[in-house]
PLY file of the C-alpha trace (Angstrom):
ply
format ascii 1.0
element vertex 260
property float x
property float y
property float z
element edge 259
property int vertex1
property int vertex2
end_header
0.00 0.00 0.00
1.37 3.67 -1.12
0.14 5.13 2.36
0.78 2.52 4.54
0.47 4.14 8.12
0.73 7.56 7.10
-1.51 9.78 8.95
-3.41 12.70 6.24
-5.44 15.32 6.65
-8.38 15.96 3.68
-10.26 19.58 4.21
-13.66 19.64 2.52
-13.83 15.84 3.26
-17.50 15.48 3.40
-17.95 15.41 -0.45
-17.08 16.00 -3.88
-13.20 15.80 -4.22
-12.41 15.64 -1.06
-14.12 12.71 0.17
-12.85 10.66 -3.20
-9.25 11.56 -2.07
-10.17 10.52 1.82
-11.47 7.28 0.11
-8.62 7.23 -1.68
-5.96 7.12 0.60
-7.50 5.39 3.23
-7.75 2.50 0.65
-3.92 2.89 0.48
-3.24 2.59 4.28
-3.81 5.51 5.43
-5.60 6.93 8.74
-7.49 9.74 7.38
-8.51 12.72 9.41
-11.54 13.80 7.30
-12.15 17.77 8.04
-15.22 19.43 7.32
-16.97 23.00 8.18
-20.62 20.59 8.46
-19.48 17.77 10.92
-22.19 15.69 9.68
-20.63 15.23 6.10
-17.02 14.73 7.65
-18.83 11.54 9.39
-20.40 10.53 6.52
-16.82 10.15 4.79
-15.10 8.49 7.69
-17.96 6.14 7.74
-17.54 4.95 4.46
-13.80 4.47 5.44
-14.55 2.56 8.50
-17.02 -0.04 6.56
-14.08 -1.19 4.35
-11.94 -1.43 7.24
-9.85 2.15 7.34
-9.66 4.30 10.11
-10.45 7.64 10.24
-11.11 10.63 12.39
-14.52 13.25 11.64
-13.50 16.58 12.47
-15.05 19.64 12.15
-13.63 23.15 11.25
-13.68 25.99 9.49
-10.49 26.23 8.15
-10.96 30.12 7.96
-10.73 30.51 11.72
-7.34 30.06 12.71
-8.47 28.62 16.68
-10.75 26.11 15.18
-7.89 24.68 12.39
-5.57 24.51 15.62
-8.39 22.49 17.63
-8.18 20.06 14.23
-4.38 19.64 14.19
-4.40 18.81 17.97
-7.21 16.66 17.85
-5.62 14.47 14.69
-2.02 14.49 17.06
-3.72 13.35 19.81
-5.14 10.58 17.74
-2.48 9.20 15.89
0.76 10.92 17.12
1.72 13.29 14.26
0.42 14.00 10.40
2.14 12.90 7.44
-0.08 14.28 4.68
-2.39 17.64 4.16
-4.49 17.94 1.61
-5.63 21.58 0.98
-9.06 21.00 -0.72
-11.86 23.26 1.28
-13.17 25.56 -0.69
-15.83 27.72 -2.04
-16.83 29.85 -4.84
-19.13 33.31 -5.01
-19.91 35.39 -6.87
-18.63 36.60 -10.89
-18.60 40.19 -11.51
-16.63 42.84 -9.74
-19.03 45.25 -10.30
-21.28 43.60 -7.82
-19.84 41.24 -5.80
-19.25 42.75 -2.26
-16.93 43.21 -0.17
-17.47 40.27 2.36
-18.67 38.08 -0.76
-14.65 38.69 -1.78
-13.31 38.35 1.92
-15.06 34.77 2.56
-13.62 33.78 -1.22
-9.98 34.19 0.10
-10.12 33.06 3.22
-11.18 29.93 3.09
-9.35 29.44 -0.01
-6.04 30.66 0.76
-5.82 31.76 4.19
-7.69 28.22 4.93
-4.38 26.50 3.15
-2.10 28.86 4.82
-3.73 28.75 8.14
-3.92 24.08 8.11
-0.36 24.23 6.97
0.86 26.76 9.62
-0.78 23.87 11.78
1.12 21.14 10.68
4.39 22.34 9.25
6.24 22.22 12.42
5.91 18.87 12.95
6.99 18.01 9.38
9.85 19.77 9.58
11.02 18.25 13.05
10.63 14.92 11.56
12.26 15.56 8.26
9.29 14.31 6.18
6.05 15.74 5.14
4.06 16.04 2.05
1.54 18.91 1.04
-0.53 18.64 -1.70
-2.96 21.74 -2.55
-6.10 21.53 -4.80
-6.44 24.91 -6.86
-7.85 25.09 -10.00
-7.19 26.06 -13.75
-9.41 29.42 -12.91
-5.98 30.04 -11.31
-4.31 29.68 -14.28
-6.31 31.48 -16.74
-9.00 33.73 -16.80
-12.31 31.60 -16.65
-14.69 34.12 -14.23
-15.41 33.51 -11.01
-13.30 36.78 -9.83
-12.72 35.93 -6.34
-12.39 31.95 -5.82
-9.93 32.57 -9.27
-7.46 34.87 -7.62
-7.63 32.87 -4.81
-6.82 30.09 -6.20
-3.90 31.62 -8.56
-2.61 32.83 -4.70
-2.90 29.45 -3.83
-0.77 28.29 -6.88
1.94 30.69 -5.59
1.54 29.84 -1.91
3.18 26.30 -3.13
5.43 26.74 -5.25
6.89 29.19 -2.16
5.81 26.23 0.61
8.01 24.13 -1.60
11.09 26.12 -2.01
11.73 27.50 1.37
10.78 23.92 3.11
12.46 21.18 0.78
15.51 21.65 2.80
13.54 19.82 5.65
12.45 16.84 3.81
8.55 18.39 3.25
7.40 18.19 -0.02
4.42 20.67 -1.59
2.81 20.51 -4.48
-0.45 21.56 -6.25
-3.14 20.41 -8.28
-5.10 22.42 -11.26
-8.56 20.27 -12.04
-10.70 21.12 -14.99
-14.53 21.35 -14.64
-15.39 17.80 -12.08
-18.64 16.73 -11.52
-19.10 16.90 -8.13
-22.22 17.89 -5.51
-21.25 21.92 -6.20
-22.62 21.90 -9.35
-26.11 20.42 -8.43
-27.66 23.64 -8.83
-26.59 24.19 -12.07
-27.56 20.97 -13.01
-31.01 21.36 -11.76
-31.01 24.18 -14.26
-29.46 22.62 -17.36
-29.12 19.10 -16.85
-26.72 18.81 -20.11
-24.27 20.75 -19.00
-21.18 18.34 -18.28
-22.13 17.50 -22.20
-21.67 20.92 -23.08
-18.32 21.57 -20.99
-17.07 18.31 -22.73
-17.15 20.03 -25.82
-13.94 21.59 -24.63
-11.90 19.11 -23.34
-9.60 17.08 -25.74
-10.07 13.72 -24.06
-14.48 14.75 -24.66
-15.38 14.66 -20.79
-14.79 16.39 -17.55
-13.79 14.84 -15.05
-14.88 13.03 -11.63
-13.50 13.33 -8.05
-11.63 10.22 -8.66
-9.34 11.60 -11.26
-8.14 14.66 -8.29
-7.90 11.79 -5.93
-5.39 9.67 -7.66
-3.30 12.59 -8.47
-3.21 13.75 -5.20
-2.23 9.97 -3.92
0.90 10.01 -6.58
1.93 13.22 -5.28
1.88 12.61 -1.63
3.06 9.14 -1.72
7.08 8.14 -1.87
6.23 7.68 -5.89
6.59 11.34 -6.10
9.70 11.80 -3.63
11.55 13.99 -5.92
8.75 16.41 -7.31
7.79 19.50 -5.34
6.74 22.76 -6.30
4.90 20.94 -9.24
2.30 22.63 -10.65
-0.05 19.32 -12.19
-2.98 20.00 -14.44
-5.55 17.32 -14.14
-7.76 18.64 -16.83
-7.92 16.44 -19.84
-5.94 18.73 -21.74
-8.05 21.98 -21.33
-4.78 24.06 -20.57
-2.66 22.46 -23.33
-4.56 25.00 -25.90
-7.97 26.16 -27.11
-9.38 23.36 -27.99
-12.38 24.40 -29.37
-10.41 27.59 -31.73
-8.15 24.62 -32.92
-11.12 22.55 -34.28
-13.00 25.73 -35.73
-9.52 26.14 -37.66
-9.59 22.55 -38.81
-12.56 22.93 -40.17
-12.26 25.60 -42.27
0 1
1 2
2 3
3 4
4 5
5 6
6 7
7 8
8 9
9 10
10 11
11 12
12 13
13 14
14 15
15 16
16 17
17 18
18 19
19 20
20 21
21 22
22 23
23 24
24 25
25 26
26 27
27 28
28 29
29 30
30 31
31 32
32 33
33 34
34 35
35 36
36 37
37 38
38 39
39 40
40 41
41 42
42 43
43 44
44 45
45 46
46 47
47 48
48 49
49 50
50 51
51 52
52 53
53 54
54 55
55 56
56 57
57 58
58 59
59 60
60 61
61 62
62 63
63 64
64 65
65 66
66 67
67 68
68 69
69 70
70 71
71 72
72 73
73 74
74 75
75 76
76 77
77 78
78 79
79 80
80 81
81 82
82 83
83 84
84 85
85 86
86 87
87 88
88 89
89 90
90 91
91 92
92 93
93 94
94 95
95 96
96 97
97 98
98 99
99 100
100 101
101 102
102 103
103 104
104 105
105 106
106 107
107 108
108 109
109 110
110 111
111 112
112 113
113 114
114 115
115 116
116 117
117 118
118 119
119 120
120 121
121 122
122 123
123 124
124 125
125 126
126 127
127 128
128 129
129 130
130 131
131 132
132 133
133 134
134 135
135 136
136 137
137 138
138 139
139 140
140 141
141 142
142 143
143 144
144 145
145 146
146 147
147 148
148 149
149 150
150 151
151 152
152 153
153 154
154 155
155 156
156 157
157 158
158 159
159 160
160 161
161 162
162 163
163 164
164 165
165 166
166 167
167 168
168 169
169 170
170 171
171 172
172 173
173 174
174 175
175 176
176 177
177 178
178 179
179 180
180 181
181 182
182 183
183 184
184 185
185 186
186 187
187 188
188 189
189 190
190 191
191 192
192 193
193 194
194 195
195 196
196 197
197 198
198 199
199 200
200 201
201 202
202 203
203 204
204 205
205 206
206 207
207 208
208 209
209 210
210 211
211 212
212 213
213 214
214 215
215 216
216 217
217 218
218 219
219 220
220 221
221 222
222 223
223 224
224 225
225 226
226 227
227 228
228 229
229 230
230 231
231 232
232 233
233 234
234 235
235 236
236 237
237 238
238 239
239 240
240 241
241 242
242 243
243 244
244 245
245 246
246 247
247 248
248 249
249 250
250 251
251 252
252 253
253 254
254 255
255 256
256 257
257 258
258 259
């Protein structure tokens, strides 16, 4: 097993990507401290770990509120003794205009994006560095990449981009390794409500991808299990698009010109 009896920590655990890369791990040995702001998803995730014979740890936090991410960390040390693995994945995304989104709309956008990744690794880091091993893995986005809307939870997540590749440069020397993610559009729970509204929508995205779908949790999970596991011990600062191909090009320019 990749994880063998490594202890991680998964924010925004209770669904979507998040509780595919809990799944995930725990399937590879890991205990999995599954972090939620709604404590009732976060058990619904360790549950499903527990049934196939994991172990894992509900906890719930808002990762915005630097107290509450420092009950978490203690509460996951004085469970299993240290963590091995955080996984930066809590997030949320308002608002699309800057015209009118306001001023706490923006705040809340940042800080549980980015100050929510900075304030959970603040909480672990130390003990990472003391034992000379550690491995961060962040889940932004290719909003932070490229402008695709969504103002706020973009920026945030291009900070979050930079937050790594800085993460990975000034801690390397210690043995702790960080690295982020950039999904594509994934069809998770976020997007019910647009789905109730135009149930063809994934079709429509797909139109854009080169591989002809967007993805599913799954595909962010087993990226984020390469990169924290030993299989990636010499990549950090790595910036990995998981986006069937949506950031090699414009896809759907390049088949207008083919067609002409």
């Amino acid at each position: 097993m990749k994880l063998q009896d490594r202890v991680a920590v998964v924010t925004g655990g209770g669904s979507g990507i998040g509780q595919a890369t809990a799944l995930r791990f725990a399937r590879e040995g890991a205990k999995v401290a599954v972090v939620d702001l709604r404590r009732s998803r976060a058990e619904e995730t360790a549950a499903l770990i527990t049934a196939f014979g994991g172990e894992a740890l509900a906890v719930d936090a808002d990762v915005a509120a630097a107290a509450t991410v420092e009950a978490m960390a203690q509460a996951v040390a004085a469970q299993w003794g240290q963590i091995d693995i955080l996984v930066n994945n809590a997030a949320i995304s308002q608002g699309d205009d800057v015209r009118t989104i306001d001023e706490a709309t923006w705040d809340r956008n940042l800080a549980v994006v980015l100050k929510g990744a900075f304030l959970c690794t603040k909480a672990v880091i130390d003990g990472m560095i003391a034992r000379r091993s550690g491995a961060i893995v962040n889940i932004a986005s290719v909003n932070g990449l490229t402008g695709l809307g969504e103002e706020p939870y973009s920026a945030a997540k291009a900070g979050l981009i930079n937050l790594t590749q800085n993460l990975a440069i000034k801690y390397g020397q210690y043995g702790v390794r960080a690295n982020v993610i950039c999904p594509g559009t994934v069809r998770t729970p976020i997007w019910a409500e647009r789905v109730a509204q135009d149930p063809q929508i994934f079709d429509k995205l797909a139109a854009w991808y080169p591989l002809g779908r967007v993805g599913e949790a799954e595909d962010i999970a087993n990226a984020a299990l390469f990169l924290a596991s030993d299989e990636a011990s010499w990549i950090t600062g790595a910036v990995l698009n998981v986006d069937g191909g949506l950031m090699a090009g414009n896809y759907g320019m390049a088949r207008g010109l083919q067609a002409e």
